[in-house]
C-alpha positions as CSV (number, residue, x, y, z in Angstrom):
1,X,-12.6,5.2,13.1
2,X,-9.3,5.9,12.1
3,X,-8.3,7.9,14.9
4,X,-9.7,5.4,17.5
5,X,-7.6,3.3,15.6
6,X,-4.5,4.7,16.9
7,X,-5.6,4.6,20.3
8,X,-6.5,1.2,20.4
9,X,-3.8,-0.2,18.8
10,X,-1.8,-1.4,21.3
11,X,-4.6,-3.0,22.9
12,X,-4.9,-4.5,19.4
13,X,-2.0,-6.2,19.2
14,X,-2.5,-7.9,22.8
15,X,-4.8,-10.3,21.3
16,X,-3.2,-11.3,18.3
17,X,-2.3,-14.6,20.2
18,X,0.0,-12.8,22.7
19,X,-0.9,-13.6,26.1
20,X,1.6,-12.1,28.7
21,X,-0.4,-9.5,30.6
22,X,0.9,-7.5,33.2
23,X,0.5,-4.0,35.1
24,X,2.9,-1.4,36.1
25,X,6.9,-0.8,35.1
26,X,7.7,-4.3,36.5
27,X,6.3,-7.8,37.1
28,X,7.2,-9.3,40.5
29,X,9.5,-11.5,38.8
30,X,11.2,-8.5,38.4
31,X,10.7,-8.7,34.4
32,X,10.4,-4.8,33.2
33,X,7.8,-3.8,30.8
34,X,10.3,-3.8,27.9
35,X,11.4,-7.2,28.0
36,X,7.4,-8.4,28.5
37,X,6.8,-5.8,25.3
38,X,10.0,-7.4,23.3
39,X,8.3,-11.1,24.2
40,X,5.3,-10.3,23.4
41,X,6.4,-9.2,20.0
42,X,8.3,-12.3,19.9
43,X,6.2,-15.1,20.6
44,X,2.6,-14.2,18.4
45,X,1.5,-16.9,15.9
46,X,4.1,-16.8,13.0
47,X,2.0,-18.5,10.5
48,X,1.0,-15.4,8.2
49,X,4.3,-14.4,8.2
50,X,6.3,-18.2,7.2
51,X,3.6,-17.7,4.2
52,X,4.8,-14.5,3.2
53,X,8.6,-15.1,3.7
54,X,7.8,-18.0,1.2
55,X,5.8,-16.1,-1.4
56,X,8.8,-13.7,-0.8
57,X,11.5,-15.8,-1.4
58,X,12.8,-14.8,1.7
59,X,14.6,-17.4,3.8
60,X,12.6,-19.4,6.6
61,X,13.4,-19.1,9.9
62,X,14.3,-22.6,11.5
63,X,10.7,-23.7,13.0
64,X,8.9,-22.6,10.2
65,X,5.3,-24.2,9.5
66,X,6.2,-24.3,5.7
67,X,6.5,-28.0,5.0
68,X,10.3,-29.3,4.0
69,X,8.2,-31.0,1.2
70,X,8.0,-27.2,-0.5
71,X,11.2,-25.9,0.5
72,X,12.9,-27.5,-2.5
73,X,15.2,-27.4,-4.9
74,X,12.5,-25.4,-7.6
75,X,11.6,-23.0,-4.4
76,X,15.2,-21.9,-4.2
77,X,15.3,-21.4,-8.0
78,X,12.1,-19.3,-7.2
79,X,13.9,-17.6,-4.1
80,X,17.3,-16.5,-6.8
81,X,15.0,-15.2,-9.1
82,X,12.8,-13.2,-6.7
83,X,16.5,-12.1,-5.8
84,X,18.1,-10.7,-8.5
85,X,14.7,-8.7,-9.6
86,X,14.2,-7.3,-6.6
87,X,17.9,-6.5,-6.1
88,X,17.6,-4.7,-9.5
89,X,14.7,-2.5,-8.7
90,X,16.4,-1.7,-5.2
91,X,19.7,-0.3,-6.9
92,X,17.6,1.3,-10.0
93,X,14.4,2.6,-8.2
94,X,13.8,2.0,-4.7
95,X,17.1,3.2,-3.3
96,X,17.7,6.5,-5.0
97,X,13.5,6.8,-3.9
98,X,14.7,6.7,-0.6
99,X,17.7,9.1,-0.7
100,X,14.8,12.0,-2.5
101,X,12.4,11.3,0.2
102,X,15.4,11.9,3.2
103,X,16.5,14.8,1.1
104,X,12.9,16.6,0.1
105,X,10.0,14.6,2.6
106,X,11.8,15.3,6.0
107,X,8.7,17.1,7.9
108,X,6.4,14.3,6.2
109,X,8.9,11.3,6.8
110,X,8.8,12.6,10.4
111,X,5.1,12.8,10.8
112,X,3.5,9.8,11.9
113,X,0.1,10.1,10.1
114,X,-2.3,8.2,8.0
115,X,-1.5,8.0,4.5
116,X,-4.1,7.6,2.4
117,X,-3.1,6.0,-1.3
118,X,-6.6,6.2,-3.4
119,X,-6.1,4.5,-7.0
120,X,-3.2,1.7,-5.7
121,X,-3.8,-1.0,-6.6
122,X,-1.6,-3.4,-4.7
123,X,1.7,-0.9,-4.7
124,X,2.7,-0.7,-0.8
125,X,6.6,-1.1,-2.3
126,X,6.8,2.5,-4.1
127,X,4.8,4.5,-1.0
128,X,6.7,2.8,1.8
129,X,9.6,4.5,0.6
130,X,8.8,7.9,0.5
131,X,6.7,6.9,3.6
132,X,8.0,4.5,5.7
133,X,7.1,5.9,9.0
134,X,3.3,6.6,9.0
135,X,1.0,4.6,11.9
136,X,-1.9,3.4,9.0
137,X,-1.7,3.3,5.4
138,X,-5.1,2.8,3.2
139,X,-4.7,1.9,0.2
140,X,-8.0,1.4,-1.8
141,X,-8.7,0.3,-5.4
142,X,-10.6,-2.1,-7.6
143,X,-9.2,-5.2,-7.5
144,X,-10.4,-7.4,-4.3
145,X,-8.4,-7.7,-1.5
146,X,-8.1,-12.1,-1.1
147,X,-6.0,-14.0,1.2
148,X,-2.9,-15.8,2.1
149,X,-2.5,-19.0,0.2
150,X,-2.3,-22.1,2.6
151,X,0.4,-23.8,1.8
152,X,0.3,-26.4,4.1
153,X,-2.8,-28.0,2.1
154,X,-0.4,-27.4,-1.1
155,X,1.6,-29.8,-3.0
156,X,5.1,-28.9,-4.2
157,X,2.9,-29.1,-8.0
158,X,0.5,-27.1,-7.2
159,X,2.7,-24.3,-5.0
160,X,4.9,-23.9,-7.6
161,X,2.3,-23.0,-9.9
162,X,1.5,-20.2,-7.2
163,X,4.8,-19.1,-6.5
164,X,5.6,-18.2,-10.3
165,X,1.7,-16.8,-10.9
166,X,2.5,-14.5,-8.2
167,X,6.0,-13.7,-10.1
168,X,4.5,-12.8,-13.4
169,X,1.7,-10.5,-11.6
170,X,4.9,-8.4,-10.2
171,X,6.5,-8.4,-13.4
172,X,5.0,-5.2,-14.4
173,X,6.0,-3.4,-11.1
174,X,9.4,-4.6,-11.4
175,X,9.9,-3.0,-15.0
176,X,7.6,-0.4,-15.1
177,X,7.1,0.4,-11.3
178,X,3.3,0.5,-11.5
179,X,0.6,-2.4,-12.3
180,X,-1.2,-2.1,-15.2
181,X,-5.2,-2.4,-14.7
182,X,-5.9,-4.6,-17.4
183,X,-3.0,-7.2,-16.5
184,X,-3.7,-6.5,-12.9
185,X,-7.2,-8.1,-13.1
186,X,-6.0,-11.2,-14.0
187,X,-2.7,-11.9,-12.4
188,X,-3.0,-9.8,-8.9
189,X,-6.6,-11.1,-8.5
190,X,-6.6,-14.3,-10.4
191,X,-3.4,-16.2,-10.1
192,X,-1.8,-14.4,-6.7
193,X,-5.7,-14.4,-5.3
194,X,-5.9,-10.6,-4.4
195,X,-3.7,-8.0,-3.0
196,X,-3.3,-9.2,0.2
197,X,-0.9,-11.3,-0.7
198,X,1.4,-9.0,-3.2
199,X,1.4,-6.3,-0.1
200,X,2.7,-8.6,2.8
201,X,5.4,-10.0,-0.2
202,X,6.2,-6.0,-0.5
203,X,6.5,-5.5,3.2
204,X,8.4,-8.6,3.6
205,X,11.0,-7.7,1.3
206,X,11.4,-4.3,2.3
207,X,12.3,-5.5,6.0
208,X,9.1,-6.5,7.8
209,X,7.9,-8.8,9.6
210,X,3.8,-9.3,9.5
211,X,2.0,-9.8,12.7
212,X,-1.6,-10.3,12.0
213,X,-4.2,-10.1,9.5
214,X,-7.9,-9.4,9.7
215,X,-10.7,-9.1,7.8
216,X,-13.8,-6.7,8.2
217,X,-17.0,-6.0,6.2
218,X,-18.1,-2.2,6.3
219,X,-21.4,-2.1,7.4
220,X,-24.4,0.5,6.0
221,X,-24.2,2.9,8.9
222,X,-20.3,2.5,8.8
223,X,-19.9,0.2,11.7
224,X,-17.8,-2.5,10.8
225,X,-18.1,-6.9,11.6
226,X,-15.3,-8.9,11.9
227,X,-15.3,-11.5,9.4
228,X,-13.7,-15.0,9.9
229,X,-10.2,-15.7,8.9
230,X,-10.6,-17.6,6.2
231,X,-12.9,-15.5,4.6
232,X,-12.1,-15.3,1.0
233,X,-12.8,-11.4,0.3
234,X,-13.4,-11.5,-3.1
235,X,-15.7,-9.0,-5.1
236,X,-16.7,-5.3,-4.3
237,X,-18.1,-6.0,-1.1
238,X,-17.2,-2.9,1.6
239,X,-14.8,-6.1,2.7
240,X,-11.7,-5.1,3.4
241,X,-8.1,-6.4,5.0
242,X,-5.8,-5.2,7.7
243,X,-2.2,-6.0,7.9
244,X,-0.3,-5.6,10.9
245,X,3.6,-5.6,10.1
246,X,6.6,-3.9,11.9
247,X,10.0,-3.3,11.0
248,X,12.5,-6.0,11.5
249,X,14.2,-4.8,15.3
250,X,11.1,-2.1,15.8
251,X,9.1,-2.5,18.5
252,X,6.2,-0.4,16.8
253,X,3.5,-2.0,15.0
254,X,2.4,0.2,12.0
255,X,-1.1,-1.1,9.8
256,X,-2.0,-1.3,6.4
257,X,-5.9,-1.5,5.3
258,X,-6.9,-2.4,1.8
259,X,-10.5,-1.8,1.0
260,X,-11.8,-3.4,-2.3
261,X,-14.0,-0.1,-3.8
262,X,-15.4,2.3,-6.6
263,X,-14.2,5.6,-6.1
264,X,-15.9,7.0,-8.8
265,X,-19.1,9.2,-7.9
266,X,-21.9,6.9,-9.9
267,X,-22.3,3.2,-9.6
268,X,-20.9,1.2,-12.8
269,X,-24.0,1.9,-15.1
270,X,-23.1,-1.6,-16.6
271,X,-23.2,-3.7,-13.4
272,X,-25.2,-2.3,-10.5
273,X,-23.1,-4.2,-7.7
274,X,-20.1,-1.9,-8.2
275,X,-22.1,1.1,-6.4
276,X,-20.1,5.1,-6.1
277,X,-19.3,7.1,-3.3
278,X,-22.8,8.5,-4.1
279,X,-24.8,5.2,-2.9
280,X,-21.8,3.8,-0.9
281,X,-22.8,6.0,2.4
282,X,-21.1,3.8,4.1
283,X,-17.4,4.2,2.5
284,X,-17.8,7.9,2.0
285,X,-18.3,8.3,5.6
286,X,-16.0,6.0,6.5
287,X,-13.2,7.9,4.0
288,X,-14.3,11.3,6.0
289,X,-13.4,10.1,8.9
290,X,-9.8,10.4,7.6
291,X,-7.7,13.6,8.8
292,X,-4.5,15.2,8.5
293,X,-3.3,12.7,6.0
294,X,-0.2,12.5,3.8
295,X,-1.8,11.3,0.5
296,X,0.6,9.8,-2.6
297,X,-1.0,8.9,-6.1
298,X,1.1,7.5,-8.7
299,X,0.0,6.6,-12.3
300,X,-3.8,7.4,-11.5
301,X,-5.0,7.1,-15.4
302,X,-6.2,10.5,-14.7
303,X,-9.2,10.0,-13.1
304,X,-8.8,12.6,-10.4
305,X,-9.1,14.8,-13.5
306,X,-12.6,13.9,-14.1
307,X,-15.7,14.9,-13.2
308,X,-17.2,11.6,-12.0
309,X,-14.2,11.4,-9.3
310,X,-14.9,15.3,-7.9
311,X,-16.1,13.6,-4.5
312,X,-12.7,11.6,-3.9
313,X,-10.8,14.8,-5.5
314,X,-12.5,17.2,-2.8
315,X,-11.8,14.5,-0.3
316,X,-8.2,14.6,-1.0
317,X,-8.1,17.7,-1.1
318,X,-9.7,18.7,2.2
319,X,-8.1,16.0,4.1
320,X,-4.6,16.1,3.3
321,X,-1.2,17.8,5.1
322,X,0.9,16.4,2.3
323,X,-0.1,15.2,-1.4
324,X,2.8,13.9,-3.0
325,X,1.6,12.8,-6.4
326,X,2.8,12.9,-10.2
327,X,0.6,14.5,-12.9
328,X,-2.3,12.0,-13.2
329,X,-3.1,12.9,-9.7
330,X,-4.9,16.5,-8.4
331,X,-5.2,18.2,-11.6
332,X,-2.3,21.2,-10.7
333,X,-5.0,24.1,-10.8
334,X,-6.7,22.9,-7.9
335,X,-3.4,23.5,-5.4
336,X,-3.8,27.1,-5.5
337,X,-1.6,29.6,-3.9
338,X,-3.8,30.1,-1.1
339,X,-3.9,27.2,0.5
340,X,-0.7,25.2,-1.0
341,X,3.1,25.6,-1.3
342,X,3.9,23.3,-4.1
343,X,7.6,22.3,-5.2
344,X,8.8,20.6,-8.5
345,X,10.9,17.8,-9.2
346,X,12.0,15.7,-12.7
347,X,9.8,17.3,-15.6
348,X,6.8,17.5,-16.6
349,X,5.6,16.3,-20.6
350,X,2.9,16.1,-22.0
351,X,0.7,12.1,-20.8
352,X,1.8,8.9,-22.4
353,X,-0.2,8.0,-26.0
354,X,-1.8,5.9,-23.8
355,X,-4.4,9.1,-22.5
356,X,-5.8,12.2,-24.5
357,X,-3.9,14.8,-25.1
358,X,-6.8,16.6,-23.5
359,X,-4.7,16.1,-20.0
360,X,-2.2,18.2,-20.8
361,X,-1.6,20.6,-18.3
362,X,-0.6,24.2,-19.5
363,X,-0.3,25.6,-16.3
364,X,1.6,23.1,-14.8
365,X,3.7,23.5,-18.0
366,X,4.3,27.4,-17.0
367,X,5.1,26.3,-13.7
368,X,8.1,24.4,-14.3
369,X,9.2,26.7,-17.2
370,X,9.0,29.3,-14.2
371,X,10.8,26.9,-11.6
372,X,12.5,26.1,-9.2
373,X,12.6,22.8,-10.3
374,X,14.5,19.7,-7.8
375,X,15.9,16.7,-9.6
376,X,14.4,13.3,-9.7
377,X,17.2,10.6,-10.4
378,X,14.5,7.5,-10.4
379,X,11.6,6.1,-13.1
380,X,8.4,6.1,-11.6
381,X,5.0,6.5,-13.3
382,X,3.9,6.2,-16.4
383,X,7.0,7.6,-18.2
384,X,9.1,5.1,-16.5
385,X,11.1,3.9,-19.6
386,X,11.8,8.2,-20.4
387,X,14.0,9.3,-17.5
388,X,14.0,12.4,-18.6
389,X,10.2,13.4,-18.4
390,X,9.7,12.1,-14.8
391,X,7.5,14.3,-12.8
392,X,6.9,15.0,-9.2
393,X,5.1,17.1,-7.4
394,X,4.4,17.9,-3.4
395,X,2.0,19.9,-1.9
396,X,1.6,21.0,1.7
397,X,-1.0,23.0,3.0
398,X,0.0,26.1,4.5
């Protein structure tokens, strides 16, 4: 699926409302096929993206189908704030993310694959800068994948009670640079009504502009069905989102899929509907379809250490060119010397009170006594308040 993907992509993004078709280098107006491309581009349906540019606090460009009702005075308080926060992670975080990924991530930063971002949660802001370039990113985790907010059928009341829910949800990205699960329940899939909406704010405010989104239910045999626009995607369905976003002055459009899931082996033995890779035929089949991927996990509570997650572990593990990950992702004795070159950055400590001791890591302790070790000069992860026990670590597969 995901290769087809690539290949019909530009077909794709002829009929997100774009209607100038043509054949050959030039039209017989004497138009060339980059200025039909650039109006193409121009011209699709800029609803999804006026909503995001407002849940971003980004300013609105001049025909925008916000209503002037909600572009008021509490909106551009909303807009500062949204501001200064973001402004503060970009200088702190983000930035000096960037700088390490030019300086260690060439080959990968290069490489226009899929990356594949098991265990995110929401978090398109942290791998988009160590991976800004890649054609499709999947990102997959618990929490459901929702929609937009309409704003047009909002009042100013009740739109800025969404604007500042969808605030406080990123308030533990902002400070801590991940989302905690048991906060994320409630304010990414509560109040901001899913991911969807916290991933096109993301790409918004990291210089995007969104193109389309639509929504898909994975079928048993692993086809998939298109599923209306307004279809809510809530619950752990095999439904699933695709954003299409490029970069402000790019002509090339890059995607973004977020598939609600369980990526443990075994169905929740506590409620039946949440079904594992080992019942979910569909998913796993559709996950093996995956190749030659970069794959980034960040603050993974572990779970790749377990047994009951061995099937997305081996997945990982078979399908990746890259795995750029800190120590809660691929326990370290499973990228051998065989089949990995694996470099070193921050340092590594012992896991947050927060886990058992019992994920320690005593080789990968040896292997940064050993060293080399490259320098981290950002907070990411669980020890984001400690920048002295940051930890990174990249694979590539020989």
């Amino acid at each position: 699926m995901f290769k087809n993907a690539f290949r019909l992509l530009p077909l794709l993004l002829l009929s997100i409302s774009l209607s100038c078709h043509h054949t050959g280098d030039q039209t017989k107006s004497g138009v060339n096929e980059d200025s039909l491309r650039k109006a193409r581009l121009e011209n699709f349906d800029h609803t999804y993206d006026d909503i995001t540019r407002y849940i971003a606090g980004l300013p609105l460009r001049e025909k925008s189908s916000i209503p002037a009702s909600l572009q008021n005075v509490t909106w551009k308080k909303y807009c500062r704030d949204m501001d200064t926060a973001w402004s503060k992670m970009e200088n702190t975080r983000l930035l000096p993310m960037r700088n390490w990924a030019k300086a260690n991530l060439k080959d990968a930063m290069n490489n226009e694959r899929t990356m594949f971002y098991p265990f995110s949660g929401p978090d398109m802001v942290n791998v988009y800068q160590f991976f800004p370039n890649d054609s499709l990113y999947i990102l997959m985790a618990m929490e459901f994948p929702g929609s937009l907010p309409q704003m047009k059928k909002m009042d100013s009341t009740h739109a800025l009670r969404y604007l500042w829910s969808v605030r406080g949800a990123l308030n533990d990205l902002f400070n801590r640079s991940y989302f905690i699960t048991s906060y994320m329940s409630k304010g990414v899939s509560q109040d901001a009504r899913g991911t969807v909406p916290v991933i096109c704010l993301f790409l918004a405010r990291t210089g995007n502009t969104i193109i389309d989104i639509r929504k898909y239910h994975l079928n048993n045999d692993g086809t998939t069905t298109p599923l209306a626009s307004d279809s809510s995607l809530i619950g752990i369905k095999n439904d699933f989102a695709e954003i299409y976003f490029r970069k402000n002055g790019s002509e090339k459009v890059q995607k973004v899929i977020y598939i609600s899931c369980n990526l443990s082996n075994d169905t929740y033995p506590d409620n039946k509907s949440i079904i594992g890779l080992t019942e979910n035929k569909a998913l796993y089949n559709w996950m093996q379809k995956i190749s030659d991927c970069n794959t980034y996990l960040k603050a993974a509570s572990y779970l790749p250490h377990n047994p009951f997650m061995s099937m997305v572990r081996d997945l990982i593990l078979a399908k990746s060119k890259v795995i750029l990950q800190d120590d809660t992702g691929v326990p370290f004795s499973y990228l051998t010397d065989d089949k990995w070159n694996v470099s070193f950055y921050g340092n590594y400590s012992a896991p947050i009170k927060d886990f058992p001791h019992g994920y320690y890591q005593p080789d990968l302790r040896k292997a940064y006594d050993k060293g080399p070790v490259g320098k981290m000069d950002f907070s990411l992860g669980y020890h984001a308040q400690d920048q002295k026990n940051q930890n990174l670590i990249m694979a590539i597969r020989k």
